[in-house]
KOLMARTI-77543 format. One record per residue (C-alpha): x, y, z; residue in three letters. Coordinates in steps of 0.05 Angstrom, whole numbers, plus 5000, padded with zeros to 4 digits. Example, Ala and Ser with C-alpha at 12.3 -4.5 7.8 and 13.67 -1.06 7.14 Angstrom:
2
{c1 5246	c2 4910	c3 5156	residuo ALA}
{c1 5273	c2 4979	c3 5143	residuo SER}
end
This chain:
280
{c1 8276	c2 7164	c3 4725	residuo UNK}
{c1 8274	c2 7142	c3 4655	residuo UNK}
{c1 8247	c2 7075	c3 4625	residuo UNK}
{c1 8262	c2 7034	c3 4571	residuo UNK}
{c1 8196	c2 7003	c3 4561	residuo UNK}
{c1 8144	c2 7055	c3 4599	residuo UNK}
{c1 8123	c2 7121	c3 4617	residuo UNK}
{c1 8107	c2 7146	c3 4680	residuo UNK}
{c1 8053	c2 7213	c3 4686	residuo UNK}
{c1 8037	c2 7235	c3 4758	residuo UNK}
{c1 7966	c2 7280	c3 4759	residuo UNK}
{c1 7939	c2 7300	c3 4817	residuo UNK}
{c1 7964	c2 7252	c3 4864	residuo UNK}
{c1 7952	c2 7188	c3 4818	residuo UNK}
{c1 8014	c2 7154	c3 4786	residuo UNK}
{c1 8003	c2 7136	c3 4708	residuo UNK}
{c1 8041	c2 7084	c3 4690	residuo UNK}
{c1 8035	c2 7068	c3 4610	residuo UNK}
{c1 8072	c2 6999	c3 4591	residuo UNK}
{c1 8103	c2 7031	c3 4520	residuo UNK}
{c1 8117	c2 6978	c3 4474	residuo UNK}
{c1 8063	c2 6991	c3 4419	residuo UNK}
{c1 8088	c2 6945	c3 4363	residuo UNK}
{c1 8100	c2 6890	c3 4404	residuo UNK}
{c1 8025	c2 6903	c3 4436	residuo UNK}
{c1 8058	c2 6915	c3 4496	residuo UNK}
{c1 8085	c2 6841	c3 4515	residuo UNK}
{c1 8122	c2 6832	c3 4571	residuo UNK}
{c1 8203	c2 6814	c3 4567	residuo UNK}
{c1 8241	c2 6811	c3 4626	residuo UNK}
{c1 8259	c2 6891	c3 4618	residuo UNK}
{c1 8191	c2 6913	c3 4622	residuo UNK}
{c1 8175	c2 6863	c3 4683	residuo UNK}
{c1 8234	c2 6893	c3 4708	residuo UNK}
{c1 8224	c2 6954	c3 4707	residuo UNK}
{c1 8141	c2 6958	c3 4722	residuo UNK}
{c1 8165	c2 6919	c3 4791	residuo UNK}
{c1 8211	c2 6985	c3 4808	residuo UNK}
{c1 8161	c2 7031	c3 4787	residuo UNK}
{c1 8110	c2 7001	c3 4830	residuo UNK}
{c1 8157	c2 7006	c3 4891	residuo UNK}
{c1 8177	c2 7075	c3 4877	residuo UNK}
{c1 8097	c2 7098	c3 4862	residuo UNK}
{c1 8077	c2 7057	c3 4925	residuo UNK}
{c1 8131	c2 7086	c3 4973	residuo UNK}
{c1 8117	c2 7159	c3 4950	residuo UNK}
{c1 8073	c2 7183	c3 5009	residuo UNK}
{c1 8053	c2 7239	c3 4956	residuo UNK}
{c1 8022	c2 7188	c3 4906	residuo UNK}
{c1 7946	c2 7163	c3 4929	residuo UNK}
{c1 7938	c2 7113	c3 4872	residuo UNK}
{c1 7967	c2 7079	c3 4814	residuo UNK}
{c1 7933	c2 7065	c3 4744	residuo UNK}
{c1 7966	c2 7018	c3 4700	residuo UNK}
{c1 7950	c2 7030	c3 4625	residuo UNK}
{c1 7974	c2 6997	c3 4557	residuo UNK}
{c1 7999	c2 7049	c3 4501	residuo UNK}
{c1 7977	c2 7038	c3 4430	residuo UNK}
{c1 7920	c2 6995	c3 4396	residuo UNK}
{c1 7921	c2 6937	c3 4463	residuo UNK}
{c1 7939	c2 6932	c3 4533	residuo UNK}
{c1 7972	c2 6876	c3 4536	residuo UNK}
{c1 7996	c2 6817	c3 4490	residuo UNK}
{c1 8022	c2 6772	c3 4551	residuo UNK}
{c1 8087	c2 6747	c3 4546	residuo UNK}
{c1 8141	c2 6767	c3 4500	residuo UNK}
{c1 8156	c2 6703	c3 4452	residuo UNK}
{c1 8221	c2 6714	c3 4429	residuo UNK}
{c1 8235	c2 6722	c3 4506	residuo UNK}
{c1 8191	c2 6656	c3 4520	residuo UNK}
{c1 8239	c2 6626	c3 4465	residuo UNK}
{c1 8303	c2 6649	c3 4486	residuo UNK}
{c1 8275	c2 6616	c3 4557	residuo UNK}
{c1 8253	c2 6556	c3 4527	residuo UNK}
{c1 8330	c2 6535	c3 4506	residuo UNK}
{c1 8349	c2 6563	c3 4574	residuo UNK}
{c1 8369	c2 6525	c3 4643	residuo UNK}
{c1 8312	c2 6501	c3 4689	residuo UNK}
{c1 8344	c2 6555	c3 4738	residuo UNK}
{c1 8348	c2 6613	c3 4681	residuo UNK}
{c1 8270	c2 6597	c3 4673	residuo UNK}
{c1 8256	c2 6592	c3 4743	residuo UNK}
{c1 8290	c2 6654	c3 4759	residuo UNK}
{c1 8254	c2 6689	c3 4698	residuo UNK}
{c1 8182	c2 6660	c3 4723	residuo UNK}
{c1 8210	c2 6691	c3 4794	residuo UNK}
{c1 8211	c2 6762	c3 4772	residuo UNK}
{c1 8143	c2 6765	c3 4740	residuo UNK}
{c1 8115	c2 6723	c3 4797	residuo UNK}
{c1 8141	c2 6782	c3 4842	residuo UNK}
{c1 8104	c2 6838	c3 4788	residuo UNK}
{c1 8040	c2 6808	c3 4799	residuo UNK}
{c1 8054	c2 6796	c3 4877	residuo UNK}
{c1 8078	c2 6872	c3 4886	residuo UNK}
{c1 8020	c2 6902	c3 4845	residuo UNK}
{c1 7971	c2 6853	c3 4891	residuo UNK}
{c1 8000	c2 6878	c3 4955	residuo UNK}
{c1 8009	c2 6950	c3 4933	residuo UNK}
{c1 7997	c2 6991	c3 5004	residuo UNK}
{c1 7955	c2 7037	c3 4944	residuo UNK}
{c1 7894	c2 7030	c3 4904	residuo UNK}
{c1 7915	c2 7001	c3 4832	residuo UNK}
{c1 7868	c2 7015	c3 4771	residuo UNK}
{c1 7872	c2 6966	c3 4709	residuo UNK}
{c1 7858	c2 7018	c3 4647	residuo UNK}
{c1 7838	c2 6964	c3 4602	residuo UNK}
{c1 7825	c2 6968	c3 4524	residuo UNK}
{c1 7839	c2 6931	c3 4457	residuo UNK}
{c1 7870	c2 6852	c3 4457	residuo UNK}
{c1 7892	c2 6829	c3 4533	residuo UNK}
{c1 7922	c2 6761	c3 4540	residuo UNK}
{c1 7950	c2 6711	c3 4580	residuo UNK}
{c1 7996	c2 6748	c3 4633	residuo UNK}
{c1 7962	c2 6807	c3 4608	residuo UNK}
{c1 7902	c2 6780	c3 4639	residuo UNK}
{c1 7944	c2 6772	c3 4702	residuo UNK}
{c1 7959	c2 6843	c3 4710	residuo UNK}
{c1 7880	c2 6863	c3 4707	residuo UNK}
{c1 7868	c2 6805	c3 4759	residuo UNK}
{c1 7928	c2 6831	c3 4801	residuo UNK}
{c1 7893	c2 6906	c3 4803	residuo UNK}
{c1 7847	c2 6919	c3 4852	residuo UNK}
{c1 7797	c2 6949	c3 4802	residuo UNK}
{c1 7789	c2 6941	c3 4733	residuo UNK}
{c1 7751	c2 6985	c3 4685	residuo UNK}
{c1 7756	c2 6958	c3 4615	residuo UNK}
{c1 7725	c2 6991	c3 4539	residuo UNK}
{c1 7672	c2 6960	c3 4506	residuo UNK}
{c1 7710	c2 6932	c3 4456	residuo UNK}
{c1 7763	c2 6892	c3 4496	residuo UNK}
{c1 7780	c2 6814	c3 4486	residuo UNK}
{c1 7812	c2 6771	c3 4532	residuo UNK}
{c1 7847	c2 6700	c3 4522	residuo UNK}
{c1 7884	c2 6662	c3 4575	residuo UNK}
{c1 7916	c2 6625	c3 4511	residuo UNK}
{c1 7979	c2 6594	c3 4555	residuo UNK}
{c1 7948	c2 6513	c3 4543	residuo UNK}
{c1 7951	c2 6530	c3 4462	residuo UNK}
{c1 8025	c2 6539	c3 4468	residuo UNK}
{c1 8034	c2 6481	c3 4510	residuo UNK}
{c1 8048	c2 6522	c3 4572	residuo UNK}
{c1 8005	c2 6529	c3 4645	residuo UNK}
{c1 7981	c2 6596	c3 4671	residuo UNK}
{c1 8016	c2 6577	c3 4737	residuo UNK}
{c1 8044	c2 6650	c3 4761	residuo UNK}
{c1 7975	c2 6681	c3 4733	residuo UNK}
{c1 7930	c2 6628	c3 4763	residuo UNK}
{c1 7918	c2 6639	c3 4836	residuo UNK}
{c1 7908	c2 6721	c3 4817	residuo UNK}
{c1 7854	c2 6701	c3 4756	residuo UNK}
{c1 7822	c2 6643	c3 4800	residuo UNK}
{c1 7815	c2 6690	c3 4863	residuo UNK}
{c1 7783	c2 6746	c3 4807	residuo UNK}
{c1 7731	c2 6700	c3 4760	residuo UNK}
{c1 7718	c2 6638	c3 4809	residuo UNK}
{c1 7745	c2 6569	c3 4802	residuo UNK}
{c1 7687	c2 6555	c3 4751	residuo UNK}
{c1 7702	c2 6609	c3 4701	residuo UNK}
{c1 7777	c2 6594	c3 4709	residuo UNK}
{c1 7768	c2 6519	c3 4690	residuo UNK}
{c1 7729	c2 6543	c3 4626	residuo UNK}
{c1 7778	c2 6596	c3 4606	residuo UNK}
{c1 7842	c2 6568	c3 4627	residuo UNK}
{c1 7832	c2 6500	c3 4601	residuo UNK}
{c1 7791	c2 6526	c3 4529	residuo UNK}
{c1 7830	c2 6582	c3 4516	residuo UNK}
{c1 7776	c2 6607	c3 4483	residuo UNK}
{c1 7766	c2 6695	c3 4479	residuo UNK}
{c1 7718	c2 6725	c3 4516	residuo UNK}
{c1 7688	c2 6793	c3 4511	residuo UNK}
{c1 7691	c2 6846	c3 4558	residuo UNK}
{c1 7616	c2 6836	c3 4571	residuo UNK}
{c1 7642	c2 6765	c3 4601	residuo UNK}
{c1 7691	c2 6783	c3 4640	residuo UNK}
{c1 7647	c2 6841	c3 4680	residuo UNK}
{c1 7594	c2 6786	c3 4690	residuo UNK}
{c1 7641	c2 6732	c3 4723	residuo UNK}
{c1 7679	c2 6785	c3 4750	residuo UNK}
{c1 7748	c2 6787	c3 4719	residuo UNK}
{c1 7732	c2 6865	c3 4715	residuo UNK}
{c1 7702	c2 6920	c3 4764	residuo UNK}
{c1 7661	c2 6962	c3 4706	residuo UNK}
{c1 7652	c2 6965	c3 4629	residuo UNK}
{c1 7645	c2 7037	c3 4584	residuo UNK}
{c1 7653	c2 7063	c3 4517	residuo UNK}
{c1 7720	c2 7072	c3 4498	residuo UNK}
{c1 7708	c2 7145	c3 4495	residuo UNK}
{c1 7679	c2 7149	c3 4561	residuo UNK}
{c1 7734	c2 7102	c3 4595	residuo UNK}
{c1 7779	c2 7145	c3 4620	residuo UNK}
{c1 7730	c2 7201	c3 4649	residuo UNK}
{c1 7701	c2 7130	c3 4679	residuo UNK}
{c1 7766	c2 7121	c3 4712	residuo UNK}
{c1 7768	c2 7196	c3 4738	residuo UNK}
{c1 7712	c2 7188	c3 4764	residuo UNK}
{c1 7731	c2 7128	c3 4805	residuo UNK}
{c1 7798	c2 7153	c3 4825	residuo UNK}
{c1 7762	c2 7225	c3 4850	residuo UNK}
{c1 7717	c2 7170	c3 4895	residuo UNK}
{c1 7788	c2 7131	c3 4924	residuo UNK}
{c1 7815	c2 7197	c3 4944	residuo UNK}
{c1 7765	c2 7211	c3 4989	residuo UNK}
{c1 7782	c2 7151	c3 5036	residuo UNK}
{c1 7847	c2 7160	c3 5082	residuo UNK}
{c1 7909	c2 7127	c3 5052	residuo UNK}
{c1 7929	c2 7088	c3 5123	residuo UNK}
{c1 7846	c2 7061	c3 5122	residuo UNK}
{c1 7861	c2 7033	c3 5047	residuo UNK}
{c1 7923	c2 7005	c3 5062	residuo UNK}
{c1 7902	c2 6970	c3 5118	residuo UNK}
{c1 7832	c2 6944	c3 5085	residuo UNK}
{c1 7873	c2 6917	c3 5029	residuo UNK}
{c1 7909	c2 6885	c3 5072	residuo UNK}
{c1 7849	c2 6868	c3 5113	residuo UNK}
{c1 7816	c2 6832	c3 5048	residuo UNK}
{c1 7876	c2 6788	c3 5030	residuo UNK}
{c1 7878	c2 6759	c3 5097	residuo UNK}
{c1 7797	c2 6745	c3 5108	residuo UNK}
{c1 7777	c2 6731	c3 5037	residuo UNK}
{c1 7754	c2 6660	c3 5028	residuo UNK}
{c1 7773	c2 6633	c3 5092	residuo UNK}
{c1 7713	c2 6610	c3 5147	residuo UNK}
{c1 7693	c2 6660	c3 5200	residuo UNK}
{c1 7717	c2 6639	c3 5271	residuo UNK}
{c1 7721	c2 6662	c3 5342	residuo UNK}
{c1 7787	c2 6671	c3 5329	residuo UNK}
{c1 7775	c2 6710	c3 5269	residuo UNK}
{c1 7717	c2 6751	c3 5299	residuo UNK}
{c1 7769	c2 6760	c3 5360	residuo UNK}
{c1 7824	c2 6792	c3 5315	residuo UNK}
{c1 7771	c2 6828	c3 5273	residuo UNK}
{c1 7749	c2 6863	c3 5343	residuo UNK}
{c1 7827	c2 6880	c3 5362	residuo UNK}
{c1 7828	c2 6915	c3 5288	residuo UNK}
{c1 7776	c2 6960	c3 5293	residuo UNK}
{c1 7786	c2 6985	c3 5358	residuo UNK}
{c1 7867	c2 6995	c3 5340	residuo UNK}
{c1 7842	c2 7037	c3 5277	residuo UNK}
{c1 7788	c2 7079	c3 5318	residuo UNK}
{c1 7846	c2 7097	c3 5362	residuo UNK}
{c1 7905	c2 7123	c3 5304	residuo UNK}
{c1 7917	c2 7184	c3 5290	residuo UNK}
{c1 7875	c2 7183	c3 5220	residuo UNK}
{c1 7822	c2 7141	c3 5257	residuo UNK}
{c1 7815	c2 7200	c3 5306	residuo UNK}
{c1 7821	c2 7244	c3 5248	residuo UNK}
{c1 7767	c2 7226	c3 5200	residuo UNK}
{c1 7715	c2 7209	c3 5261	residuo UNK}
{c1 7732	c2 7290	c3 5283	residuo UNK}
{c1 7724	c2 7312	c3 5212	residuo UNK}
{c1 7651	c2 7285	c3 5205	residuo UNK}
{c1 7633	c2 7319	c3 5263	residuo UNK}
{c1 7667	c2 7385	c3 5253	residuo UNK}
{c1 7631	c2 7382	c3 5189	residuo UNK}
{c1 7699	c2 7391	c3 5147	residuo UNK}
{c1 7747	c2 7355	c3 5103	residuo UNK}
{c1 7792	c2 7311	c3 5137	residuo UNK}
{c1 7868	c2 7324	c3 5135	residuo UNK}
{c1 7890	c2 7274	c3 5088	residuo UNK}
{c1 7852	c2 7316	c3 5023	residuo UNK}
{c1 7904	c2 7370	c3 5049	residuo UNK}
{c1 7850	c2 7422	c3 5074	residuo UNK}
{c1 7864	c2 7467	c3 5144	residuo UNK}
{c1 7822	c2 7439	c3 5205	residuo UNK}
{c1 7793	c2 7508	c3 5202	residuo UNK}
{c1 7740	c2 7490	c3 5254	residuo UNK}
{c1 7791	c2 7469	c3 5308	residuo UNK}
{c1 7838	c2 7527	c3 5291	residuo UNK}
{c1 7775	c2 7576	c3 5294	residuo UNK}
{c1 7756	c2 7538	c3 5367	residuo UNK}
{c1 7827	c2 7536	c3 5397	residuo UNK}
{c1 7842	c2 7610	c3 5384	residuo UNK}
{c1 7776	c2 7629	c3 5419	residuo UNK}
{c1 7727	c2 7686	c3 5415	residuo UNK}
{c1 7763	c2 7745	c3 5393	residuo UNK}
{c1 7763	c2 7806	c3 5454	residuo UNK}
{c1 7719	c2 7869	c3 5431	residuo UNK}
{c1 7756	c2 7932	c3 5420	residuo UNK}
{c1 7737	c2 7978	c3 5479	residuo UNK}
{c1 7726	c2 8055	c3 5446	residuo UNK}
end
């Protein structure tokens, strides 16, 4: 499928997608939104594709919002602005409950909703030289559909710093309150990334779906006997699928497990059997 606004690269099981408007520093109008909410679903209902990295073409990765869009908007119906904040809302929710690991590629100028998408990602791995703003307050506006994604990322400290301030802050500062996973060189950040994607393939895609969704529902919230009850009932459902069975077998059989695509050469060697000697 073609895009307007992005290009899509699949490599070894990982799904590239490269938002593609360079002049405008890759802000987001309603056609990229658009169409980086259908590329999501078609990369995250691919059973072929094991993770997704989202990267920004050009000199940044992302400008925020588009302002000639945010204008148009601005002269617009409360329900044409509403049902514009919808659809990026739903970006940022569908890249949060991606059933896939998602990568931030991070590098150059990243503001406002920009900032959302590396707070939606599971993992962000940002160049030296990155900046970040969450400028929204300077133009008057509230970081409402970004918010809960950058609160849940830097902490509710941070947030009321950065949000309210709207003063940039280096990459440096947003690994140490934990905007983003890991910091490198710009010339080293993508063999950074391959690194980390070679590590995400090695877990079993069912295991990382369900621990994403696993995190969502536990994080922040107190630990009960309810909660250690359902926690129990999860783990011993998992033990017992198929890829549970699977990559407990594996370890034991001292081989890959199934999902890397490799033969189960020890169980094919044992359920053949001995092989009967030739009499002469």
């Amino acid at each position: 499928m073609k895009y307007q606004t992005l290009l899509v690269d699949i490599k070894n099981r990982i799904g590239i997608v490269w938002m593609n408007r360079p002049k405008s520093h890759n802000a987001l109008n309603e056609t990229m939104i658009s169409e980086l909410i259908a590329v999501m679903q078609t990369l995250g209902d691919d059973p072929a594709i094991r993770a997704v990295v989202i990267a920004g073409a050009g000199e940044s990765f992302c400008a925020g919002a588009d302002l000639k869009s945010m204008q148009r908007m601005g002269g617009g119906s409360f329900k044409k602005n509403h049902a514009d904040a919808v659809n990026f809302s739903t970006l940022l929710r569908t890249i949060d409950t991606l059933k896939k690991p998602t990568v931030a590629r991070v590098h150059g100028p990243v503001f406002a909703d920009g900032v959302g998408l590396v707070a939606a990602c599971d993992i962000a791995v940002t160049a030296y030289e990155a900046e970040f703003c969450l400028s929204e307050v300077r133009f008057g506006l509230v970081p409402a559909a970004v918010g809960p994604y950058v609160i849940r990322a830097m902490g509710e400290r941070a947030a009321r710093r950065y949000l309210l301030s709207a003063e940039r802050f280096t990459a440096a500062e947003a690994y140490r309150i934990g905007l983003i996973s890991d910091i490198a060189p710009m010339v080293e950040l993508d063999t950074r990334i391959n690194e980390l994607l070679g590590q995400l393939l090695l877990g079993g895609p069912v295991a990382q779906a369900l621990s994403k969704g696993w995190i969502r529902r536990v994080a922040g919230i107190q630990i009960t006997p309810d909660l250690i009850k359902e926690s129990t009932a999860t783990l011993a459902e998992v033990r017992a699928s198929e890829e549970g069975r699977e990559g407990i077998l594996s370890s034991l059989e001292k081989r890959e497990p199934a999902w890397l695509g490799q033969k189960k050469k020890t169980a094919e060697k044992k359920a053949a059997g001995p092989k009967a000697k030739r009499k002469k």
